[in-house]
C-alpha positions in Angstrom: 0.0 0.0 0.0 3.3 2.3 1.1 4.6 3.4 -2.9 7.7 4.8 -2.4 7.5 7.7 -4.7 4.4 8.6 -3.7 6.0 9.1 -0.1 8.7 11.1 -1.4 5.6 13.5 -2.9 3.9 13.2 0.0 7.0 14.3 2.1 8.0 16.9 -0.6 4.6 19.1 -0.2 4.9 19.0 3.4 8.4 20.4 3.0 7.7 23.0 0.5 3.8 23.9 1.1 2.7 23.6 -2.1 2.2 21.0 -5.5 4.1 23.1 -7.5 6.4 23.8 -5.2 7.4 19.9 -5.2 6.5 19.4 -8.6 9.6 22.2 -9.4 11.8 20.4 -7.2 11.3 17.0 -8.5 11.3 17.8 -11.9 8.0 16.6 -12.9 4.3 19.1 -13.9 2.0 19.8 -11.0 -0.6 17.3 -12.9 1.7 14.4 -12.3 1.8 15.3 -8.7 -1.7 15.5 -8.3 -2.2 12.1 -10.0 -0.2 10.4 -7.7 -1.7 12.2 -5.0 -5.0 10.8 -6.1 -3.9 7.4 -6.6 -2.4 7.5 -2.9 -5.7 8.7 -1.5 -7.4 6.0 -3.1 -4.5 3.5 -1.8 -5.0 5.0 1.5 -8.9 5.4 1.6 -8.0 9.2 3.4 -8.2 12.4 2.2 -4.3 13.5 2.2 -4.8 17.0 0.5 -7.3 19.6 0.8 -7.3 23.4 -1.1 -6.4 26.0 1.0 -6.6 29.4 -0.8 -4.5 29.1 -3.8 -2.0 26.0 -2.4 -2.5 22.9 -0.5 -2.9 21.7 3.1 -2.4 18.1 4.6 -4.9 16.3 6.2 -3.7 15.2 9.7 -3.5 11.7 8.5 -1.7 13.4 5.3 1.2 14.8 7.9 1.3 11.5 10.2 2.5 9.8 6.8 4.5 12.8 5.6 6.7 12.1 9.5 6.3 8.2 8.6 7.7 9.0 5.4 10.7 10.8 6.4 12.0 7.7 8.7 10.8 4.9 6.1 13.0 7.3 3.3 15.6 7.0 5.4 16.1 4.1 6.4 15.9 2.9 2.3 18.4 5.4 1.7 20.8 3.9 4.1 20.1 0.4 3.6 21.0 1.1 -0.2 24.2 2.9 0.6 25.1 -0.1 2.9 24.1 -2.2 -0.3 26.6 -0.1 -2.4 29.4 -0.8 0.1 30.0 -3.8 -1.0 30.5 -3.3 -4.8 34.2 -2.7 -5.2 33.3 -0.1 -8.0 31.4 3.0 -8.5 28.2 2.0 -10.7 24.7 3.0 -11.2 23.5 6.7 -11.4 24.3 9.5 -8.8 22.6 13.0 -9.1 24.5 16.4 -8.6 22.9 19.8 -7.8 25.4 22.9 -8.1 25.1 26.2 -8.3 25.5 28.4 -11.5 29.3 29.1 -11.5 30.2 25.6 -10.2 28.2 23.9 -12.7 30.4 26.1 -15.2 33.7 26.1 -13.9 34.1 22.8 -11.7 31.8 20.4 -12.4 33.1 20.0 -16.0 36.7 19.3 -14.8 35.7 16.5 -12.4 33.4 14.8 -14.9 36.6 14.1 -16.8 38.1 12.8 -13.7 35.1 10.5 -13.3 35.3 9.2 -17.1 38.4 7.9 -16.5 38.0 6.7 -12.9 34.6 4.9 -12.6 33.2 4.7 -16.5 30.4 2.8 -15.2 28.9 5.9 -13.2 26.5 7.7 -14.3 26.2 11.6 -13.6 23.3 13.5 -13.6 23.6 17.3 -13.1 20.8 19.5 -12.0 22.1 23.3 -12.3 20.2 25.1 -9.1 20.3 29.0 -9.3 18.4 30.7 -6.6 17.7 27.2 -3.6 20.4 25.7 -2.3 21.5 22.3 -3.3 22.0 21.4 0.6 18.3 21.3 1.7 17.7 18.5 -1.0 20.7 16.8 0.0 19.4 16.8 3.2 15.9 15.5 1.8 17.8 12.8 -0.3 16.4 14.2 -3.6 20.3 14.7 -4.3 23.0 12.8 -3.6 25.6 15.2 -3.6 25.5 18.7 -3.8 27.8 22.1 -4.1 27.3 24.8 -1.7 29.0 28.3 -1.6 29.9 29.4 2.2 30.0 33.1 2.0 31.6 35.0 5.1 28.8 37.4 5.5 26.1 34.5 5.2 27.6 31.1 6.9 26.1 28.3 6.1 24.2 26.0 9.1 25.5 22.9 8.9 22.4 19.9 9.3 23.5 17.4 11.7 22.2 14.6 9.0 25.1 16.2 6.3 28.5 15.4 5.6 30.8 18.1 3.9 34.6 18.3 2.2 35.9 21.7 1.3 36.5 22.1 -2.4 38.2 25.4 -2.6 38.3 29.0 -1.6 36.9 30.9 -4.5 37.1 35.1 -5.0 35.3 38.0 -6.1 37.2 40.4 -8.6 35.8 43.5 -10.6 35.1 43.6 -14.3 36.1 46.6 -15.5 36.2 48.5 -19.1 39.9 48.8 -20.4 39.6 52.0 -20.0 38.1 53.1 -16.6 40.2 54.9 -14.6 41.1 52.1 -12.2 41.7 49.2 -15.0 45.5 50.1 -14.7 45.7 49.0 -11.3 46.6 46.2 -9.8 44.1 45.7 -7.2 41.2 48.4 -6.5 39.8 49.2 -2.7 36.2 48.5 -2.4 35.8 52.5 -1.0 37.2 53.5 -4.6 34.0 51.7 -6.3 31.0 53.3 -4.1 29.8 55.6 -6.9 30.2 53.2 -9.9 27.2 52.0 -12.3 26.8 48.5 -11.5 25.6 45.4 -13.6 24.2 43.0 -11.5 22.9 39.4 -11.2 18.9 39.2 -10.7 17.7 39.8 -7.5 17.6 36.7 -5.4 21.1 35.1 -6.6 24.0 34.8 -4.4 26.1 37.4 -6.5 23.4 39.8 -6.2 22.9 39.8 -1.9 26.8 39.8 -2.2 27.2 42.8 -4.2 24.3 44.7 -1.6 26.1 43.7 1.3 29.4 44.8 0.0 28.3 48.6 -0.9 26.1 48.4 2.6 29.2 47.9 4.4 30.5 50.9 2.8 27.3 52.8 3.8 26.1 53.1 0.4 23.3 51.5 -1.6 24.5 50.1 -5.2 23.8 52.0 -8.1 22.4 49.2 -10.0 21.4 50.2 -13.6 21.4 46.7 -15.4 20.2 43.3 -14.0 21.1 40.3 -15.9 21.1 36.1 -15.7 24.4 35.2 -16.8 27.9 36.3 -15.9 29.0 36.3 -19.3 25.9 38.6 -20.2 27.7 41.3 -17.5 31.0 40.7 -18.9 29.4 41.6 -22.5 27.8 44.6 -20.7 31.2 45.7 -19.0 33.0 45.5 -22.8 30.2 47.7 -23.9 31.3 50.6 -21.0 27.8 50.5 -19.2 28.8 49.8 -15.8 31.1 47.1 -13.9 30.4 43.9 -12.6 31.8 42.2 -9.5 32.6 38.2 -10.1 33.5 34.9 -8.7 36.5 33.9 -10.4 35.1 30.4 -11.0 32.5 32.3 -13.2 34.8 34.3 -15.1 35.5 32.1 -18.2 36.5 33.4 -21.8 37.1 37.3 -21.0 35.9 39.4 -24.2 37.6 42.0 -25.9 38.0 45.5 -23.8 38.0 44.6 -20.3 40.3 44.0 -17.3 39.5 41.7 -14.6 41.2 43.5 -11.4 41.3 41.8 -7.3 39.5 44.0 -5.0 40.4 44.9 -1.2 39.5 43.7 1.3 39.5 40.2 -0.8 36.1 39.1 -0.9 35.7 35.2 -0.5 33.8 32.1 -0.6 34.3 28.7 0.1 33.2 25.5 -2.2 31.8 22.9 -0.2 30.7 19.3 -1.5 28.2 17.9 0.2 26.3 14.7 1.0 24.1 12.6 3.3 25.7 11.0 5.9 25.0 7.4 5.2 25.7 7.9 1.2 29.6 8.3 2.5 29.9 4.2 2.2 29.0 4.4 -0.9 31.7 4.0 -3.8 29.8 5.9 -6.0 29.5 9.0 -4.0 33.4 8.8 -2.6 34.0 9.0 -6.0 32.5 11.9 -7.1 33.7 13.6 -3.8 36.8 12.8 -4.5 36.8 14.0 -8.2 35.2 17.4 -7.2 38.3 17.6 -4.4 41.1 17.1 -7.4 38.8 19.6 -9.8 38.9 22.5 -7.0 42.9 21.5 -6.1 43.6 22.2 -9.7 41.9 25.2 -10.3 43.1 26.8 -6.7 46.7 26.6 -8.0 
């Protein structure tokens, strides 16, 4: 009577309030949810789901099996990491969530690691811009996942997470070749306070980053373009519209007409890999730690 995947729905909508909430998270259209939600009710013979306003709410019997859920997950989760301990090779599929940059400038490098080390594992990547890979992790709708641990924002670490630092990753300013700080080699953060900034859509990392920064200087950013992509600033910047502050993991190709200059204080963020606990038996996930370890080595020299 107990489908799996209809328990992970079940548990999903409790976590994020919503059918479309889940249905977002686990890839699927709201309709599909709502199917299996239907089919479960009729499993169950309970209501599980009642309109509320514009969302959902869970019957009480609907949460009592979202709590069942979250042990029974569990415990299938370990049992099948404990099943993978005892292959002496990574196989099967393992799913990665990463954040823009990562997915750009890291991820790439350790899937040729992986080619060559375990050709038998398959890599699924799942590029997460504005929700953190690390609550689904947590969920074990990923099995691994990269974080960015920025000093103004730590990250809270859940007890049921394991974590290896990649690498220590920096912010630098994009500037036109010929503003009147592109000759120098590094530029104070109080010399940028009055600059035309491109920026990152509201919600993403780089954006909050580039607010707190100019806060901390007592001034509000003067943010006259809002874009997706770091190379869509960088095309901006060539063009003499403004400046951009970037990671240096999601710098890539520069274009033509720009200099890419370290700022002071240095701004950083760390690269964390993480994972469930109980996946760290399993040869498939050492693996791809272990790959995304030698990727961020690499690229820190």
């Amino acid at each position: 009577m107990l489908n799996l995947e209809r328990l992970r729905i079940l548990q999903a909508i409790a976590t994020y309030g919503s059918v479309s909430g889940t249905a977002e998270v686990m890839h699927v259209t709201t309709s599909a949810i709502s199917q299996q939600i239907r089919k479960f009710e009729q499993e169950t013979g309970h209501q599980l789901v009642k309109r509320s306003g514009r969302g959902v709410e869970l019957t009480s019997i609907a949460q009592l099996l979202a709590v069942r859920a979250g042990q029974i997950l569990a415990l299938v989760d370990e049992t099948e990491a404990e099943l993978q301990a005892y292959r002496s090779a990574p196989l099967g599929e393992l799913t990665l969530g990463a954040f823009p940059t990562a997915a750009r400038g890291l991820v790439p490098h350790a899937l040729r690691l992986l080619t060559e080390r375990a050709p038998e594992l398959q890599l699924h990547i799942r590029e997460m811009d504005f929700d953190s890979p690390l609550i689904q992790v947590e969920r074990g709708d990923l099995d691994v996942g990269l974080v960015q641990d920025w000093d103004h924002v730590p990250i809270g670490w859940p007890d049921a997470v394991r974590k290896k630092l990649l690498m220590t990753d920096t912010a630098q300013v994009a500037l036109p070749q010929d503003h009147r700080l592109a000759g120098q080699t590094a530029v104070r953060i109080s010399e940028l306070v009055d600059e035309r900034w491109i920026s990152r859509v509201r919600r993403s990392t780089c954006h909050e980053w580039l607010l707190f920064t100019m806060r901390e200087q007592g001034t509000e950013p003067r943010i006259v373009h809002t874009v997706n992509e770091h190379p869509t600033q960088l095309a901006l910047v060539s063009a003499g519209v403004g400046l951009a502050m970037v990671p240096t993991l999601g710098l890539g190709p520069l274009p033509a007409g720009i200099r890419v200059v370290p700022v002071e204080p240095e701004l950083t963020r760390r690269v964390y890999a993480v994972w469930r606990a109980e996946g760290s038996v399993r040869p498939s996930v050492r693996a791809a730690v272990n790959a995304l370890a030698t990727a961020g080595e690499r690229l820190s020299r």
